[in-house]
C-alpha positions as CSV (number, residue, x, y, z in Angstrom):
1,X,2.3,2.1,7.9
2,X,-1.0,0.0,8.0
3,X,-2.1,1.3,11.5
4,X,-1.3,4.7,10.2
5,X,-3.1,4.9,7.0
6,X,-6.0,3.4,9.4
7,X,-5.6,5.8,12.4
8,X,-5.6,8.5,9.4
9,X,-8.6,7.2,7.1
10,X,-10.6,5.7,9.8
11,X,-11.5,2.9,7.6
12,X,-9.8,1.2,4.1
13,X,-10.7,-1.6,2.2
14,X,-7.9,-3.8,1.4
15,X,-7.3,-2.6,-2.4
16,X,-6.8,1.1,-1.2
17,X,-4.4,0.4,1.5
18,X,-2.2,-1.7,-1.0
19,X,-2.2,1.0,-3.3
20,X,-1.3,3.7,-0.4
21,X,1.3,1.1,0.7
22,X,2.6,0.9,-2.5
23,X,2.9,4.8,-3.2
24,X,4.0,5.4,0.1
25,X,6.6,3.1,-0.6
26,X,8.0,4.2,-3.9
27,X,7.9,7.9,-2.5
28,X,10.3,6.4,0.3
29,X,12.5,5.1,-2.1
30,X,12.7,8.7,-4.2
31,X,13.3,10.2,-1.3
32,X,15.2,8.2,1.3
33,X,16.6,5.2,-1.0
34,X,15.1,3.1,1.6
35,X,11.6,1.1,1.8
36,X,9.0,2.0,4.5
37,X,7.5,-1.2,4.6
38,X,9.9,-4.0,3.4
39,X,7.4,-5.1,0.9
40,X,7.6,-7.1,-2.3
41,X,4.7,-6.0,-4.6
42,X,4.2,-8.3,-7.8
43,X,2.2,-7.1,-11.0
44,X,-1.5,-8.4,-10.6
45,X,-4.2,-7.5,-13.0
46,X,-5.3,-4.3,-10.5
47,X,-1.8,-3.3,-10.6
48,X,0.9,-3.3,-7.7
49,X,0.0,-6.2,-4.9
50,X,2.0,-7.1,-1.6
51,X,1.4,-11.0,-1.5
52,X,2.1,-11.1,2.1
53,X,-0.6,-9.0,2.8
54,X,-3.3,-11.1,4.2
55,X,-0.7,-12.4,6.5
56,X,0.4,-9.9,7.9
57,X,-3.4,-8.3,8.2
58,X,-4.1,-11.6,10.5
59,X,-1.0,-11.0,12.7
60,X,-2.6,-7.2,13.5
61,X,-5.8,-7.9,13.6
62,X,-8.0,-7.6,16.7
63,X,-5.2,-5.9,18.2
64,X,-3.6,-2.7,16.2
65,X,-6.7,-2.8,13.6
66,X,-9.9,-4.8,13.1
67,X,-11.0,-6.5,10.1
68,X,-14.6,-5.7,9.2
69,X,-16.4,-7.8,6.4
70,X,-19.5,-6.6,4.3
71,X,-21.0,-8.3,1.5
72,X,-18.8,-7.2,-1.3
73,X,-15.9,-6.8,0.9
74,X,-13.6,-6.7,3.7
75,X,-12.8,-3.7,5.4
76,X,-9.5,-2.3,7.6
77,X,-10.1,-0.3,10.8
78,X,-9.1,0.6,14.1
79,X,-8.0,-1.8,16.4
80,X,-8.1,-2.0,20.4
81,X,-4.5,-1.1,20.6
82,X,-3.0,0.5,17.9
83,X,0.6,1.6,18.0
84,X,0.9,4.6,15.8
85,X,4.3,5.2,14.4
86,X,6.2,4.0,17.0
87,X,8.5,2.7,14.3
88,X,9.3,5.1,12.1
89,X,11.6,8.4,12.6
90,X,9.8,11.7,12.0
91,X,11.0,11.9,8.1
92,X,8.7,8.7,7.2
93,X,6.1,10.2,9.6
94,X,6.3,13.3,7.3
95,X,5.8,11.1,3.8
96,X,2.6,9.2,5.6
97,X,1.0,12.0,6.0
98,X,1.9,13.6,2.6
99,X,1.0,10.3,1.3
100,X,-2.6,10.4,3.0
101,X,-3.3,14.3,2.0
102,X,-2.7,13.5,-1.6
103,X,-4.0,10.2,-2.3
104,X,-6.7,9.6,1.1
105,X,-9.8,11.1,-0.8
106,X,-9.4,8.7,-3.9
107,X,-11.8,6.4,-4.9
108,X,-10.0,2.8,-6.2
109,X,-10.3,3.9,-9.7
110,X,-8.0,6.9,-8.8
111,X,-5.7,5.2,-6.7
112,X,-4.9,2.3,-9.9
113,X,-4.0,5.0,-12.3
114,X,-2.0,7.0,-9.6
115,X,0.0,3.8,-9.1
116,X,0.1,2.8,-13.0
117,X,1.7,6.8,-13.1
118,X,5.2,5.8,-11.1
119,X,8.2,5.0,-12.5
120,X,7.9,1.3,-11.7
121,X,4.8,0.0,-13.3
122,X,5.6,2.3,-16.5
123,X,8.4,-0.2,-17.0
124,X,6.2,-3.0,-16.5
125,X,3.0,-1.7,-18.7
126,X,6.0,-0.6,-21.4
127,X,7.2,-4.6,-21.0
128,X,3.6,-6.0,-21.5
129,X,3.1,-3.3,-24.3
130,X,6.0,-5.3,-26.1
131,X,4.1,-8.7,-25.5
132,X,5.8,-9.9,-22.1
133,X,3.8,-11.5,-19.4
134,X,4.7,-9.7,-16.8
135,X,1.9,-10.8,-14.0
136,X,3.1,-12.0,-10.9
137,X,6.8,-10.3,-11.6
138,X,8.1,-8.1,-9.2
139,X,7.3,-4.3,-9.2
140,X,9.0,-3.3,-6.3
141,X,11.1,-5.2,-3.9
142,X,11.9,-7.5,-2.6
143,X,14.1,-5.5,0.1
């Protein structure tokens, strides 16, 4: 989904692509009752968060994308040698895509409360509204 959402958007820094991760996953769920990505996401102050993400960003980088640093951040594009979608059938194709149309265009700001907006992190903001801690508890996952 990574080299997707790159091959799509051209270039992402690393708090949008979570947050497209993470929608594109809990759409996969609604729809298919199965993850695209495998990913655990814990509650971190910016919302949903994949902790294995810088991990497996090393493993495709300089190869299916290219990590690109500036001052205030790092940024996700295309690699040498991307393999787009070879993975996935035609249905999670489908939900990428939808996924990029609706939510490629948003700024990070948008992208949060898009994600505070599913099911999942309702429960969790309505668990921290009654006074629980809920930071580094899972959102979605693990799978």
């Amino acid at each position: 989904a990574i080299v997707f959402f790159v091959e799509c958007l051209a270039k992402l820094n690393r708090f949008k692509l979570t947050k497209l991760l993470y929608m594109a996953d809990v759409r996969a769920l609604e729809a298919f009752n199965v993850s695209i990505t495998k990913a655990l996401y814990i509650r971190q102050v910016d919302g949903p968060w994949p902790p294995d993400i810088n991990k497996v960003l090393r493993r495709l980088d300089r190869h299916d994308i290219a990590l690109k640093y500036s001052k205030e951040n790092q940024y996700i594009v295309k690699g040498p040698c991307p393999k787009l979608g070879l993975e996935f059938q035609e249905r999670e194709l489908e939900l990428l895509l939808d996924i990029v149309h609706k939510f490629g265009d948003f700024n990070n700001s948008q992208l949060k409360i898009a994600a505070y907006k599913t099911r999942q992190m309702q429960t969790i903001l309505k668990d921290e509204k009654m006074g629980k801690n809920c930071l580094n508890k899972p959102v979605l996952g693990p799978f």
